[in-house]
C-alpha positions in Angstrom: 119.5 76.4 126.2 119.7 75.1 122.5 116.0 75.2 122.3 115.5 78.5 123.6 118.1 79.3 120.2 116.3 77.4 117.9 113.0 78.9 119.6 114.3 82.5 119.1 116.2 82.2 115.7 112.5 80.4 114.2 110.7 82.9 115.4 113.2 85.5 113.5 112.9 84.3 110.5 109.0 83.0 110.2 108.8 86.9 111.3 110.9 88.5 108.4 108.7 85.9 105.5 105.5 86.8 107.3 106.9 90.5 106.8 108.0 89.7 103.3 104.8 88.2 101.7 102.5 90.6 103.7 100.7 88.0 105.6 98.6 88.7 108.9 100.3 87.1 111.6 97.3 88.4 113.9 94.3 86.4 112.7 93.4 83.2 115.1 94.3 80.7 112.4 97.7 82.0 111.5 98.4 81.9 115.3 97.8 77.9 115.5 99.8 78.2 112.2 102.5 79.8 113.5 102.3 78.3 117.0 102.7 74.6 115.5 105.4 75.9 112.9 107.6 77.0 115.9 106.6 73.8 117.3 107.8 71.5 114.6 111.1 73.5 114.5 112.0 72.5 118.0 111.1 69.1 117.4 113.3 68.6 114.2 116.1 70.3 116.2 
């Protein structure tokens, strides 16, 4: 249950910076970006 919180509240905030600096989420390499960020956040946790 706690990872499915850190899960949700990384994904929250990697979503409002991607917002803030204008960066497209969409493109294949940002996906592995963001995939292994989210990734990485649930391991540290």
């Amino acid at each position: 249950m706690a990872s499915y919180k850190t899960l949700f509240n990384n994904k929250l905030m990697l979503d409002k910076f991607i917002s803030m600096f204008g960066v497209n989420a969409n493109t294949a390499k940002n996906k592995l970006l963001i995939d292994s960020y989210l990734n990485y956040g649930l391991i540290a946790a």
